[in-house]
N, C-alpha and C positions, 0 to 999 in steps of 0.2 A: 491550489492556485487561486489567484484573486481573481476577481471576476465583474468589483466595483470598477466600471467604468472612469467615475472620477477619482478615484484612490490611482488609480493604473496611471490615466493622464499624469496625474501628480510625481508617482515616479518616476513616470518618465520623463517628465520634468527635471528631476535631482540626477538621473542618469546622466543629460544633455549639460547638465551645468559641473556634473561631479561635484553634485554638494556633499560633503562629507557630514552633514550632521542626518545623512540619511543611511551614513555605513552600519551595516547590522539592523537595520530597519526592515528593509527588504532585499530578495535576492534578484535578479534578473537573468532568467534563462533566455539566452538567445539562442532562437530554432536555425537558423544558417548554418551558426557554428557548433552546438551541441554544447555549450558553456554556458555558466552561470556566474555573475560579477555581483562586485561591489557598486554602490553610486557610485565611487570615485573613478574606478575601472578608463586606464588612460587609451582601453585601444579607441579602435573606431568608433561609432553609434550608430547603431544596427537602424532601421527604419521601427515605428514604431506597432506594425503587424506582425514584426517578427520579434518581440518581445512576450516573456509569460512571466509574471511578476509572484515570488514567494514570501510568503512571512519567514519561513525557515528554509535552511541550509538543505537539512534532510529530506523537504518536500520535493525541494528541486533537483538535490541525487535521485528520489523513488520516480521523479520525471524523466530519468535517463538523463538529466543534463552532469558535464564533470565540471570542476572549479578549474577556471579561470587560470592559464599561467600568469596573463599577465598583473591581475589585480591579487591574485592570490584570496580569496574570497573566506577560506578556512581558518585564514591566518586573521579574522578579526576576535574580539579585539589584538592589537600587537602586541601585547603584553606575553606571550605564550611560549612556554616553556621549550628549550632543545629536543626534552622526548616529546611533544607532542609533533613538531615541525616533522620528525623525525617520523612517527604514527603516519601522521597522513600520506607523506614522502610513501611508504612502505606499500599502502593501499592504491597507489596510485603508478606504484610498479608493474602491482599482480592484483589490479583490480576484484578479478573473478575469483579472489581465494577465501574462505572460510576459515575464521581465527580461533584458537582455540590455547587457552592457557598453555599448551607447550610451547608453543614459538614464540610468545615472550620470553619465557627460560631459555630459550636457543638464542634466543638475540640479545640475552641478559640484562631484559626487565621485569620487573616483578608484577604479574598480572594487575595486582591490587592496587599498586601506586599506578599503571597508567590507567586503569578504570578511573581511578579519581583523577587524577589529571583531566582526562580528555574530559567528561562532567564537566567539571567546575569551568572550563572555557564555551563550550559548546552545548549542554544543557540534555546532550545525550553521553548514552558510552561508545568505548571504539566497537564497539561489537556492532551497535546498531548503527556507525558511520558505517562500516564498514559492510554492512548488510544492505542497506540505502544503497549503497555505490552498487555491490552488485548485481542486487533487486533490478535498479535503474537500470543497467545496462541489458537485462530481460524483457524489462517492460518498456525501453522505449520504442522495439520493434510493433507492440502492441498497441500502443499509446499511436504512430505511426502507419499502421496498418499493413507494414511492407512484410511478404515473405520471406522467415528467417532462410533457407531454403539459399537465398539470392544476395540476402541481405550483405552490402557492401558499405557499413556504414561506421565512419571515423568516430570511431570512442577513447582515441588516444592508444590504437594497436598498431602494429606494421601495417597490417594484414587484415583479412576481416574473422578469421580464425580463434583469435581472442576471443571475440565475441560471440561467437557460435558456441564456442564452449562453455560462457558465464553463461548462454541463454540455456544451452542442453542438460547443464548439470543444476537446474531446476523445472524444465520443463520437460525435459527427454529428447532423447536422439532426435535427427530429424528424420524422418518418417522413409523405412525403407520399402520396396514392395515386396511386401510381407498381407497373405491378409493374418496374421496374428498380432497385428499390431492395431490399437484401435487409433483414431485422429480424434484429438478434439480442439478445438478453438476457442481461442482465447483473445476475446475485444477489452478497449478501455472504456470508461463510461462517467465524465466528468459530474459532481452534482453537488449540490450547494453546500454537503458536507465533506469535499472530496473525491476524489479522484477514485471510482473504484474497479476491479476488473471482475470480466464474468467468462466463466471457464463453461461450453455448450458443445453439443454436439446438435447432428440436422432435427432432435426429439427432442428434448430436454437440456437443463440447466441443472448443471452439476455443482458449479462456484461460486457466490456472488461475494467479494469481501472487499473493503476497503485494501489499496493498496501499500498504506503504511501499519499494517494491522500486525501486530508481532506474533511471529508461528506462522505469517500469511507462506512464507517458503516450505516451510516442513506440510503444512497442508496440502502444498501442492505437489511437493513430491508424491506423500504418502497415497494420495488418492490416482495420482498414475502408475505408480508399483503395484498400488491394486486392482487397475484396470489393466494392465501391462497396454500404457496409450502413450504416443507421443502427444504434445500439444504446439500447435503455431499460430501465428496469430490470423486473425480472418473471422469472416462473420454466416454465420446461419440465418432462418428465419427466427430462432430460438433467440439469438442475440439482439437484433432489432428488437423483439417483443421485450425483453427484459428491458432494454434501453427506454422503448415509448414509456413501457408502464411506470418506470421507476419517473421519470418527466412527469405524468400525470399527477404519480406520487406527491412527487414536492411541490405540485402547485393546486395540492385538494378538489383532486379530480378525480382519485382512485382510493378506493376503500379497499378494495381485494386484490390480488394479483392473481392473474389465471397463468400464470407461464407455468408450462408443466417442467416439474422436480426430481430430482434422481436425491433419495438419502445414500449415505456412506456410514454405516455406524453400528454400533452391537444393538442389539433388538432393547435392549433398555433407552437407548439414547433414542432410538428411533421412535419409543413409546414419548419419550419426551417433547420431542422435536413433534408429535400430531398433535401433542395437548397446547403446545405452543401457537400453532395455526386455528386453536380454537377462538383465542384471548381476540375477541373485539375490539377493531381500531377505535382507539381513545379511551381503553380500560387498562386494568394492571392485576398482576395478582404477584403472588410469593414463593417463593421457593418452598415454602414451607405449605404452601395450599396445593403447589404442582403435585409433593411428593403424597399425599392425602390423595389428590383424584388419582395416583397410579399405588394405591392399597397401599404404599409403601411409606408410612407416617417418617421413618425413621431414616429414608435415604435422601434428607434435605442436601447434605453436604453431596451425592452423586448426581443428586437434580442438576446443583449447581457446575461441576464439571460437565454435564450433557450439554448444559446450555451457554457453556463455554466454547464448548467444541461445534456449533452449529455455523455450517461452513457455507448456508445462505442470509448471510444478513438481510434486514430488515424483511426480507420474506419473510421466511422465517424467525418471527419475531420478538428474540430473545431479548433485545432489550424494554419489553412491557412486562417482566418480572422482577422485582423490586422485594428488599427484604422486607419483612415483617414492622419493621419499628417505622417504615416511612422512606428509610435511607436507601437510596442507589439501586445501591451495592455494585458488583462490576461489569464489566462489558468490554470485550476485545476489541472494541473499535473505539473507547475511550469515555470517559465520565462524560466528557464535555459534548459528544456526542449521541450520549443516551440521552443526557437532558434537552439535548435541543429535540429527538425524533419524539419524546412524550410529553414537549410543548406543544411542539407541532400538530401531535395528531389531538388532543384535546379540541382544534379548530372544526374538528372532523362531528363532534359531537351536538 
């Protein structure tokens, strides 16, 4: 989400005017209606408190917001193919479904020509539109803070049933009185790189990941099958604390974080994931010096999947490992993202 004040005025400026040399510029989620437009967008104009302004399409699905019937907002540029009109029609049927190379062969398209299709207009695949849409429609109860429980909120369903079930079949059932079932909660937490969410219960911090982060779903499954927990949204003292600190964070006021951690991992990743909380804010080391301090010269390549799979970002802080030669190398939350938090914390030094 944008967060420049004068950037925002600005489009909401081109909003007011429908200047179209701002279409595909930015996206405009309006919080009334739960849509996202074009500048040109012919309906009404929302006030401008109830505006959230996107660089991308995607961002503003992972916000829970849908496109726009009436500007049709997916559809820029116009130029776009039958299958693609067709692709998003399809998503926007059955929102909360999960794609998977058969059901193109059922609806007899060929996975590989609509993977490139959709790309080449929209700069993602259908997989991850179609993950965005139903991410969003998880996370904006979170985003939100309303009780799925209760939640009675228009996402383009009859009913509110739809949507209980796009949130359940990545968070878990909602919470029966069972005590074998555990609760944990799950807040949003907006911040200068993103929007991210953090999965707690009344002790500990179980989740912290950016919300457009790929596998952020499978991570969340996998860590409540293995808790057998449902999750809703709401907040702990656990949640504030991660919220303040991370605020502190970005504005070089916190070197350490105390929020107390729950790992989830095989005992090697977990050996990884302590040497990672040793690295000194505004230092770096290597994949190849992590595997060395765990006696294990030769499992550089397993370092690097451990600190792939580390499910508290920037706590936990795998992106201060960087290859050998200087470069990067990767990070679940994005290149563009690891280089701004090892600018950043260089201020620290």
């Amino acid at each position: 989400m944008i967060n420049d004040e004068t950037l925002k005025e600005k489009y909401y400026k081109a909003l007011l005017e429908r200047n179209s040399n701002y279409d595909g510029i930015f996206f405009a989620g309006i919080t009334t209606t739960g849509v996202f437009c074009h500048a040109t967008c012919p309906a009404r104009k929302p006030k401008y408190e109830n505006c959230n302004f996107y660089k991308t399409a995607e961002e503003a699905l992972l916000s829970g917001f849908r496109p726009c019937k009436r500007c049709h907002p997916m559809s820029y540029p116009k130029e776009i193919s039958p299958l693609v009109h067709q692709m998003i029609h399809l998503v926007e049927e059955n929102p909360e479904k999960r794609w998977k190379d058969s059901d193109f062969s059922d609806l007899g398209i060929h996975a590989a020509t609509a993977r490139r299709q959709f790309k080449k207009v929209y700069g993602m695949t259908f997989v991850q539109y179609a993950r965005a849409r139903r991410m969003g429609l998880a996370l904006k109860s979170i985003r939100t803070g309303e009780k799925i429980i209760n939640a009675q909120i228009d996402v383009g369903y009859d009913s509110s049933s739809g949507f209980r079930d796009a949130f359940s079949n990545i968070m878990g059932n909602a919470p029966i009185n069972s005590q074998k079932v555990k609760i944990l909660y799950a807040s949003w937490i907006d911040t200068k790189l993103g929007p991210m969410v953090s999965i707690v219960d009344d002790e500990s911090l179980y989740l912290l990941e950016f919300v457009d982060r790929r596998g952020l779903e499978r991570e969340v499954e996998r860590m409540r099958n293995k808790l057998n927990a449902s999750i809703i949204p709401g907040k702990t003292k656990i949640s504030e604390q991660i919220e303040n600190e991370l605020k502190h964070y970005f504005t070089n006021r916190l070197k350490k974080f105390e929020t107390p951690i729950i790992f989830f991992g095989s005992d090697f990743q977990k050996s990884v994931w302590n040497e990672l909380l040793k690295i000194e804010i505004g230092n770096t080391t290597s994949y190849k010096e992590l595997a060395t301090l765990l006696n294990n010269p030769r499992s550089v390549r397993a370092v690097g999947n451990a600190n792939g799979a580390n499910q508290l970002s920037i706590i936990v802080p795998c992106h201060r490992v960087i290859q050998s030669d200087g470069e990067l190398g990767g990070y679940g939350g994005g290149l563009e993202r690891k280089n701004w938090l090892l600018n950043h914390e260089k201020l620290y030094k």
